[in-house]
N, C-alpha and C positions, 0 to 999 in steps of 0.2 A: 231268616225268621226264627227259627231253632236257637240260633247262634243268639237274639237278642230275648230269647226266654228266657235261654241258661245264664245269661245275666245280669239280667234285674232278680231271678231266682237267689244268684248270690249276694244281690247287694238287699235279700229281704223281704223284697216283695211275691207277695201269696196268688200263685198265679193259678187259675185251676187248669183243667184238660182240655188242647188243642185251641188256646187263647191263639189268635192270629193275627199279631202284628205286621202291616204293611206298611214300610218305612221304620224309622227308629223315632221314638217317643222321648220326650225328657221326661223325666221321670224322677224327683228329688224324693225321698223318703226318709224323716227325722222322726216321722208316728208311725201307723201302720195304714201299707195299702194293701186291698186284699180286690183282684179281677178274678168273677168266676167262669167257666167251663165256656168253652164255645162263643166267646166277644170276637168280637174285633175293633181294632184300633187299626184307623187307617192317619197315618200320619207325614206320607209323602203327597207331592203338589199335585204327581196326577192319580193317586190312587180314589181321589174324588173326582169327575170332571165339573162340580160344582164351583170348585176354585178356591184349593184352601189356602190362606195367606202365613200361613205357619204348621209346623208339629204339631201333634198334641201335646200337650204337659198336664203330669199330675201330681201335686207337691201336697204334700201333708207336712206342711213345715213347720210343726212343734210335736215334741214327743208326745203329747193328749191325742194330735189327731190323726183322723182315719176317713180314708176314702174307701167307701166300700162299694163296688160294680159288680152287679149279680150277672145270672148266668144269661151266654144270649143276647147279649146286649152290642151293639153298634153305634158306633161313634166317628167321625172324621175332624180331624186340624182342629179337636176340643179343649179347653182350657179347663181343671177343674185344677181349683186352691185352697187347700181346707188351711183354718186355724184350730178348725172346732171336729166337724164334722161334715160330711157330703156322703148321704148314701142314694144310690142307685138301683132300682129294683129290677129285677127279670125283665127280660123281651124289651128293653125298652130301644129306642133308637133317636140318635142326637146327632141336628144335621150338621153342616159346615161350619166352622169357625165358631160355635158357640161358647158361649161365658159361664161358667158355673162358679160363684164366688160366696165364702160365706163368710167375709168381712170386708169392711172397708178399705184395708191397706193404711189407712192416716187418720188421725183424728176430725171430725166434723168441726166442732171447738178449734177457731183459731188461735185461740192463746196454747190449747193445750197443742197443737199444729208444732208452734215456735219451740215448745219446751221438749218437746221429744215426739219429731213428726212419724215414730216408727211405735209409737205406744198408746195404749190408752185410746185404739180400736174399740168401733163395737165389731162384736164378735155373735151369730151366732148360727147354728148348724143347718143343715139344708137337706128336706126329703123329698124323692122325687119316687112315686110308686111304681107299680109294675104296668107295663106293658104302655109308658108312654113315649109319645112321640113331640119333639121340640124340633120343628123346623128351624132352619141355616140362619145364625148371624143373630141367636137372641142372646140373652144376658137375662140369669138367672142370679137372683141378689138373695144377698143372707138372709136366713129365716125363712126362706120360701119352702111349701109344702105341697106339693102338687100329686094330687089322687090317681088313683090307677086309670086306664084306660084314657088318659086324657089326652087331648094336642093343642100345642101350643103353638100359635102363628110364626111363620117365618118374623125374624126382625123384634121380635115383642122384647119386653123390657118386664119381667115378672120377679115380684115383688109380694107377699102373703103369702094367702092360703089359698090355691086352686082345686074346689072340687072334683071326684071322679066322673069319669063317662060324662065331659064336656068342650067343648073347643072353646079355647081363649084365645085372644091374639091384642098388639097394638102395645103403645105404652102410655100407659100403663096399659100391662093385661088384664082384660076384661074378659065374660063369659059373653061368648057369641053364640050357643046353643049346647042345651043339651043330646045325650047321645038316647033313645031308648033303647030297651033292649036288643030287638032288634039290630038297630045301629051298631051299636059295641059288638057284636058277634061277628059281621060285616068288615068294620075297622081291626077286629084283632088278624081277620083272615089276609084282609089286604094288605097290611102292614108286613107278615111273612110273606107273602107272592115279590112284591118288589121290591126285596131283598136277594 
C-alpha cells in the first residue's frame, strides 16, 4: 500500500494523509488528480465482498482536467473519467462498480460520429457534494450535481441536478423522499458506523 502511494506521488498525483489503497488502481493523470486525507480506494475483487468486476480507475485525461476526492471518502472498483472536471466532497461513500462520467466518449451526431468518432464530445463537469452516499452499480452522467447529504439508489442512472438531504433512485433518478432534519443527522451517523 505504501509502496503504491509513493508512486502515483511520483507520477503527480496529490495524495493527502494515510490515503488507503486496497489493491492497485489505474490511475492515468494528463490534468490534475488531487485524493484527500484518510480515503480509501478499494480496488481488488475481494476487498468488496459486494463483487467488483474491475479496479478502480481515475483518469483526467486532458491537461484542463481535474479529479478532485476530498477527505474521508470511500470508494470500491469505481470508475471516474474526467474530460472537464469531477469533484468529490468529504465523507462521502461510492458503492461497487460505479460510473462517474463527465462526457460522452463519442459524438451523439452521427455524421459527426463518422468524421472524428474521438471529437466534438459534449463535455461537461460533475459535482457531487459532501457526505453522499451512491449505492453499487449506478452511472453518474455529465453535468450531474448532486447536493450534500444525499443517497442515491443502488443501479440508478443520474443525470441533472439532485437536491440535498433527499434519496433518489431508478433511471432516470428521481426524488423518492426527502430527508428532515432529524433524518440527515440520523443518515450522517449511520453512514460512519458501517463503515
Amino acid at each position: 500500500m505504501k509502496l503504491y502511494n509513493a508512486l502515483y506521488r511520483i507520477l503527480g498525483v496529490n495524495l493527502g494523509s494515510s490515503v488507503k489503497l486496497q489493491g492497485f488502481p489505474i490511475i492515468i493523470k494528463k490534468g490534475k488528480i488531487d485524493i484527500g486525507s484518510n480515503t480509501t480506494v478499494k480496488s481488488s475483487f475481494l476487498s468488496n465482498l459486494i463483487g467488483l468486476y474491475q479496479r478502480t480507475v481515475i483518469v483526467a485525461r486532458t491537461p484542463e482536467a481535474y479529479v478532485s476526492i476530498g477527505e474521508n471518502v470511500g470508494m470500491s472498483g469505481v470508475t471516474i473519467y474526467a474530460r472537464e472536471g469531477v469533484h468529490i466532497g468529504k465523507n462521502c461513500r461510492i458503492g461497487g462498480n460505479t460510473k462517474i462520467l463527465d462526457n460522452d466518449f463519442h459524438p451523439v451526431d452521427p455524421q459527426l460520429r463518422l468524421e472524428a468518432s474521438n471529437k466534438n464530445m459534449a463535455v461537461k463537469p460533475i459535482e457531487i457534494g459532501e457526505n453522499v452516499f451512491i449505492g453499487c452499480n449506478c452511472l453518474i452522467l455529465k453535468g450531474t450535481v448532486i447536493g450534500d447529504n444525499t443517497t442515491i439508489g443502488a443501479g440508478s442512472v443520474v443525470s441533472g441536478e439532485i437536491p440535498a438531504n433527499c434519496v433518489a433512485a431508478g433511471n432516470p433518478a428521481r426524488i423518492i423522499r426527502y430527508f428532515d432534519k432529524k433524518d440527515a443527522v440520523i443518515s450522517v451517523s449511520y453512514t460512519h458506523l458501517t463503515l
